[in-house]
C-alpha positions as CSV (number, residue, x, y, z in Angstrom):
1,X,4.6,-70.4,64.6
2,X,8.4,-70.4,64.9
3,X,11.1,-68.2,66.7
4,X,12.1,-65.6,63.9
5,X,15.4,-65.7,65.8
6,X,15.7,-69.7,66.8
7,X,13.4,-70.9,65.1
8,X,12.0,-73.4,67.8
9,X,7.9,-73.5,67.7
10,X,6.2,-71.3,70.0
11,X,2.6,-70.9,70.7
12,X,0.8,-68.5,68.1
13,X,0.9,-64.4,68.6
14,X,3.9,-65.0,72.0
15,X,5.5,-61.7,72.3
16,X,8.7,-63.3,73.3
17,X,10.3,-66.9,72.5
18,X,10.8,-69.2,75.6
19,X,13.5,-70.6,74.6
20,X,15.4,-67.4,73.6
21,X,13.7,-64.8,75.1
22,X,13.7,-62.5,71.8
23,X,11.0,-60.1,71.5
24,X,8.8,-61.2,68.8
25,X,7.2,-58.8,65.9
26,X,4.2,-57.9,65.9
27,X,1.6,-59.9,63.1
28,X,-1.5,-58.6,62.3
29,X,-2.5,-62.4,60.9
30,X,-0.6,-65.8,60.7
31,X,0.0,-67.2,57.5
32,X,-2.1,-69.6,57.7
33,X,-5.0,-67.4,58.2
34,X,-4.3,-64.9,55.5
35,X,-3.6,-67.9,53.0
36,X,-7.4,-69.0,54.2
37,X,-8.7,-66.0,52.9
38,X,-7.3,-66.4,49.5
39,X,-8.7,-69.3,49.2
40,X,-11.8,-68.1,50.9
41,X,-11.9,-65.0,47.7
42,X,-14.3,-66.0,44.5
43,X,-12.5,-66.8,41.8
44,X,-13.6,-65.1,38.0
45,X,-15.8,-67.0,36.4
46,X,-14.9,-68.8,32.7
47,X,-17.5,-66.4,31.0
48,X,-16.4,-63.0,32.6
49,X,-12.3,-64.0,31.6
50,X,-13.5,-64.0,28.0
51,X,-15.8,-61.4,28.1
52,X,-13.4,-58.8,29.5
53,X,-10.4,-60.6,26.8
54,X,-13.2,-59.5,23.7
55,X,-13.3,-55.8,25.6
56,X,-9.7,-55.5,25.4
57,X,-9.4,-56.7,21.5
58,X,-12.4,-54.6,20.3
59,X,-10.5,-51.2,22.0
60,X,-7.0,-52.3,20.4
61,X,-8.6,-53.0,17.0
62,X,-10.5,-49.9,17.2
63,X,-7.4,-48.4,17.7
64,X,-5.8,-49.9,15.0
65,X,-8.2,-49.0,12.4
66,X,-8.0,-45.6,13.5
67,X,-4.3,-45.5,12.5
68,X,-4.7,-46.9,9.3
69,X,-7.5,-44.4,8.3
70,X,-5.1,-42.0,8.6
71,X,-1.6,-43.3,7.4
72,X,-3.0,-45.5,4.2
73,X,-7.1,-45.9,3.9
74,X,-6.6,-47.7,1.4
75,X,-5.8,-50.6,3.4
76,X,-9.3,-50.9,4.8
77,X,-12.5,-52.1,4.0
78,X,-14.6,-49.6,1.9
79,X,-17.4,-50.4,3.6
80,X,-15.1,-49.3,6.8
81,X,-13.8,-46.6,5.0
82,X,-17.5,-45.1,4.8
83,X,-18.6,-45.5,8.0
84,X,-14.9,-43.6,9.2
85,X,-16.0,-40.4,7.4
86,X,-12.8,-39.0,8.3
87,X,-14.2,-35.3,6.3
88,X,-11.4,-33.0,4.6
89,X,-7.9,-33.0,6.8
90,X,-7.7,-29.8,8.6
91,X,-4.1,-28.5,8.3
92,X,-2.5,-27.7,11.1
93,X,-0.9,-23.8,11.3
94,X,2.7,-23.7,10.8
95,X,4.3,-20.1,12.7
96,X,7.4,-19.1,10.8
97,X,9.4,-16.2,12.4
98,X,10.1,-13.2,10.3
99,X,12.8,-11.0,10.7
100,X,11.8,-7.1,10.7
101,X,13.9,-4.6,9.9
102,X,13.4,-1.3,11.6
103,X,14.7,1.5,9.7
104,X,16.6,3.7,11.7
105,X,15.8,7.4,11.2
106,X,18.5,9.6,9.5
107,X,19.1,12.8,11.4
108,X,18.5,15.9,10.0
109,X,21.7,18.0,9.3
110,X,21.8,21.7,9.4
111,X,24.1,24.0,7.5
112,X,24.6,27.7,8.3
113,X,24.2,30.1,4.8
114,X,25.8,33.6,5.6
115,X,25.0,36.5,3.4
116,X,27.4,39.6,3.4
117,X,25.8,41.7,0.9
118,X,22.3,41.6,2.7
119,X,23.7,41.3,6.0
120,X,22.3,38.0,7.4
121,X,22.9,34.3,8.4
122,X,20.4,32.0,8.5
123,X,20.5,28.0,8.3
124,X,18.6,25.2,6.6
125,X,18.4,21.4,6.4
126,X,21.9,20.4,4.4
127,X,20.2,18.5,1.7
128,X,18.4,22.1,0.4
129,X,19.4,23.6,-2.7
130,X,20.4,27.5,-1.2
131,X,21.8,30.0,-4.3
132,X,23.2,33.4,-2.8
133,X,21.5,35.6,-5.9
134,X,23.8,38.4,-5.0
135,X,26.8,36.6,-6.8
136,X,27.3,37.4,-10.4
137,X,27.9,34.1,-11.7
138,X,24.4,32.9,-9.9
139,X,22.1,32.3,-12.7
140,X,25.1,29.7,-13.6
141,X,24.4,28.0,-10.4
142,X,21.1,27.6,-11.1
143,X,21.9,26.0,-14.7
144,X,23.8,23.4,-13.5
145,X,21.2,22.5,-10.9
146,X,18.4,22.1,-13.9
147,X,20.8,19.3,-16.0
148,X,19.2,17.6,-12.6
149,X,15.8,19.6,-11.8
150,X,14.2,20.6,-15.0
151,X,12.2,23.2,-12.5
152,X,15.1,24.7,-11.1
153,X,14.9,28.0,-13.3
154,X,11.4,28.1,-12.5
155,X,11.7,28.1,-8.6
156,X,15.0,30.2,-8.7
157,X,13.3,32.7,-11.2
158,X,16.7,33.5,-13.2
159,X,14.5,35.2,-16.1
160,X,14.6,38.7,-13.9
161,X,16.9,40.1,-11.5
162,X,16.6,40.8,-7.7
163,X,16.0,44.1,-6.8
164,X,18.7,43.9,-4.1
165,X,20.8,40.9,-3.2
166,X,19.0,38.0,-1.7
167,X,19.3,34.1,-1.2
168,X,16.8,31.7,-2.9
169,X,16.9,28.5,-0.8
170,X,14.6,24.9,-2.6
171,X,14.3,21.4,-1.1
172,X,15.1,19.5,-4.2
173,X,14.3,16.1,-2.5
174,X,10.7,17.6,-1.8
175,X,9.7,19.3,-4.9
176,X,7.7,17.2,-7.7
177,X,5.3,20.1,-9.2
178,X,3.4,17.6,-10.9
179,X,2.3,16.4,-7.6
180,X,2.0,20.0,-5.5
181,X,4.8,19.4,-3.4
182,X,7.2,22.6,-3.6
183,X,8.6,25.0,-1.1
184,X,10.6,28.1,-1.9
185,X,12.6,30.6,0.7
186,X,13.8,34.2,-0.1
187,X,15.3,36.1,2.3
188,X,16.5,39.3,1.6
189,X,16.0,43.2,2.0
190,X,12.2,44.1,2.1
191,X,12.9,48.1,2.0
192,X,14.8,47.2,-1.4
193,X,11.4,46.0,-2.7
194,X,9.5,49.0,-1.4
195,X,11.4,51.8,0.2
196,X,8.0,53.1,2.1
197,X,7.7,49.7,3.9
198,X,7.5,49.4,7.9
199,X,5.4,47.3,10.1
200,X,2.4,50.2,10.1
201,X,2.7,50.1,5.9
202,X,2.5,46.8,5.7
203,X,-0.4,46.3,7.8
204,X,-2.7,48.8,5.6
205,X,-1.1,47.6,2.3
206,X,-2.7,43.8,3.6
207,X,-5.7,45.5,4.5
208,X,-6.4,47.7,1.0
209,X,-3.9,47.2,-1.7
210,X,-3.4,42.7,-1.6
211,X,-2.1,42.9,-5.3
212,X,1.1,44.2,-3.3
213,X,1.6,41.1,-1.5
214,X,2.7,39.3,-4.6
215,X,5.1,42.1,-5.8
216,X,6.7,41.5,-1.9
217,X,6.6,37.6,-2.0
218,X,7.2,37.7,-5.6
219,X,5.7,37.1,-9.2
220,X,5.4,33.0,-9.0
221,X,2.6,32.9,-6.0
222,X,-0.3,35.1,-8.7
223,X,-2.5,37.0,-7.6
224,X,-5.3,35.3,-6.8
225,X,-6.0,35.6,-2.8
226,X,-7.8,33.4,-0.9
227,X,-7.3,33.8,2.8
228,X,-5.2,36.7,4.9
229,X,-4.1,37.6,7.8
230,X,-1.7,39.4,10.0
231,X,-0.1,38.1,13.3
232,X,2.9,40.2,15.5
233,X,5.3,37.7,17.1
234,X,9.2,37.8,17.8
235,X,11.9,35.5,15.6
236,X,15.3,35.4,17.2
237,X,15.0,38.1,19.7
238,X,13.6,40.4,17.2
239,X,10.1,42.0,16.4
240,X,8.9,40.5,13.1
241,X,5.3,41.1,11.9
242,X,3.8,38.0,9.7
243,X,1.5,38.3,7.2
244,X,-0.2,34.8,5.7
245,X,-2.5,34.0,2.8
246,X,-3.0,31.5,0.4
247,X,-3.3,31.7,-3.4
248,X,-4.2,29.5,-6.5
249,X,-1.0,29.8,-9.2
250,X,1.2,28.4,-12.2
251,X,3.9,26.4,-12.0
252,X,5.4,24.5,-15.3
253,X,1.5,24.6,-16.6
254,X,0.4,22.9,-13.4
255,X,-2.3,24.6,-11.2
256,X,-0.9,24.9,-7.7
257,X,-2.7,25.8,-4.1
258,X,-0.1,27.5,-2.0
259,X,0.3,28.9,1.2
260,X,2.7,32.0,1.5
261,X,4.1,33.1,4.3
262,X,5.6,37.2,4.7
263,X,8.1,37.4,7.8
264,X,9.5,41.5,8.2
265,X,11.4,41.6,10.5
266,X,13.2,44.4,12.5
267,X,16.7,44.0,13.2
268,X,20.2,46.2,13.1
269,X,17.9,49.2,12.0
270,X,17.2,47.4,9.0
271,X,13.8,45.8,7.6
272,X,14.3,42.0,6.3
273,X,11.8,39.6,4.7
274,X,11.6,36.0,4.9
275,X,9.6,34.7,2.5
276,X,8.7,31.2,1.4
277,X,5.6,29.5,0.0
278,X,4.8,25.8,-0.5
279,X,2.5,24.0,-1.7
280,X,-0.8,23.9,1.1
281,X,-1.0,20.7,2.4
282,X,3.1,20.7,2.5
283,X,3.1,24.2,4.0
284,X,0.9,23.0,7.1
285,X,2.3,19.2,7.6
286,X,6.2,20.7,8.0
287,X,4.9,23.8,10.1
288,X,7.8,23.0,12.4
289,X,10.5,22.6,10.1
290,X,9.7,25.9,8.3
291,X,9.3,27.7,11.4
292,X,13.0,26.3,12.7
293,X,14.6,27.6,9.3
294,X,13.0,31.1,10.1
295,X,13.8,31.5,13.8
296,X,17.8,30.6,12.5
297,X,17.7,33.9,10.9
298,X,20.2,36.1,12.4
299,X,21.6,39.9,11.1
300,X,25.4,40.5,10.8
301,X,26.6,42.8,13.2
């Protein structure tokens, strides 16, 4: 081997050149020795060169003939074309985004109805229909509401005349008779109705005379009585006795299940009554509604 420094021969595997004295690297073989072993390796033989050439063109023509099948069959062999059943093409699923819209809830607006001739305030949703049947060009009112709601005479009752001045309150966004969807408030003076009447009265006129109940909650509920009963509770600071029932009537030729709820209440040594009935299902689904338009009920001072 030579010096890798001075190149001057030196014996084989010298750690350090005598004639320069430079360390020499470490070999783990000479050349000569590693070149012996290539030629010492066994070569491939002719017949395993072309056997592993015919491997290599059988998988690329396989390939091949795979792509073709599927970009233009018609390019192939039928008799290829048969063996490749390739079966019906599943289609692969597409995901398109949709855009959803989410309807923001409109809040509900309130509007305060005062009463000076019956002596009240009370409030209800702003999109209500509320006639103050104390005024003497009312029935007017009501007229011009039916060129829109063809039950509006109906529900506001202008063939008689209150006993005492009152407001008539309708949801005209609600109300489609056809369909039993109605509800009606009346708030007024119950004493003008019946001058006898007080908590006690009412109680035993529930209990033995019910044909009253429609002369208090007036003529459009009939008088057909299903259900009753009585229940003592408080509305606005003020003790208020509630009478319920239910009761199959008439409107515009349509037969109507409604529920019809009696509120007296005591308040500025007077006795008021809210009243309001709606069709049954209606009546129980907006509970809370109808029960926030009676505790807004307020007397004048």
């Amino acid at each position: 081997m030579r010096c890798r420094y001075c190149f001057e021969t030196i014996p084989d595997r010298s750690p350090r050149c005598q004639f320069c004295g430079s360390r020499q690297p470490l070999i783990s073989e000479s050349a000569e020795e590693a070149a012996g072993k290539r030629r010492g390796r066994r070569a491939m033989t002719q017949q395993q060169v072309t056997t592993s050439v015919m491997i290599i063109l059988f998988v690329v023509g396989c390939i091949g003939f795979s792509l073709i099948a599927l970009v233009r069959p018609a390019l192939l062999p039928s008799s290829l074309i048969a063996a490749l059943n390739l079966g019906t093409p599943i289609p692969t699923a597409t995901f398109q985004a949709t855009r959803v819209t989410i309807a923001t809830p409109t809040p509900l607006t309130w509007e305060e109805h005062t009463n000076r001739q019956a002596g009240f305030t009370i409030e209800f949703p702003g999109n209500w229909a509320v006639v103050n049947q104390g005024q003497a060009r009312w029935r007017d009112e009501v007229e011009s509401l039916a060129e829109d709601y063809g039950w509006a005479e109906t529900l506001f009752e202008t063939g008689s005349s209150p006993p005492a001045p009152r407001t008539r309150a309708v949801d005209p966004t609600g109300t489609d008779i056809r369909a039993g969807r109605m509800v009606v408030f009346t708030i007024g003076s119950a004493t003008a109705i019946r001058e006898d009447l007080d908590f006690d009265t009412v109680a035993q006129l529930v209990r033995d005379e019910p044909t009253v109940l429609s002369e208090l909650a007036g003529p459009l509920i009939g008088t057909e009585f299903t259900t009753r009963r009585t229940e003592q509770l408080t509305i606005n600071g003020n003790q208020a006795l509630l009478v319920e029932f239910t009761s199959q009537t008439e409107l515009l030729d349509e037969p109507v299940q409604v529920r019809v709820r009696l509120y007296f209440i005591e308040a500025a040594g007077e006795l008021y009554l809210i009243s309001f009935f709606a069709e049954d299902r209606l009546a129980n689904s907006n509970r809370a509604l109808y029960d926030q338009v009676v505790q807004s009920f307020e007397p004048l001072p």
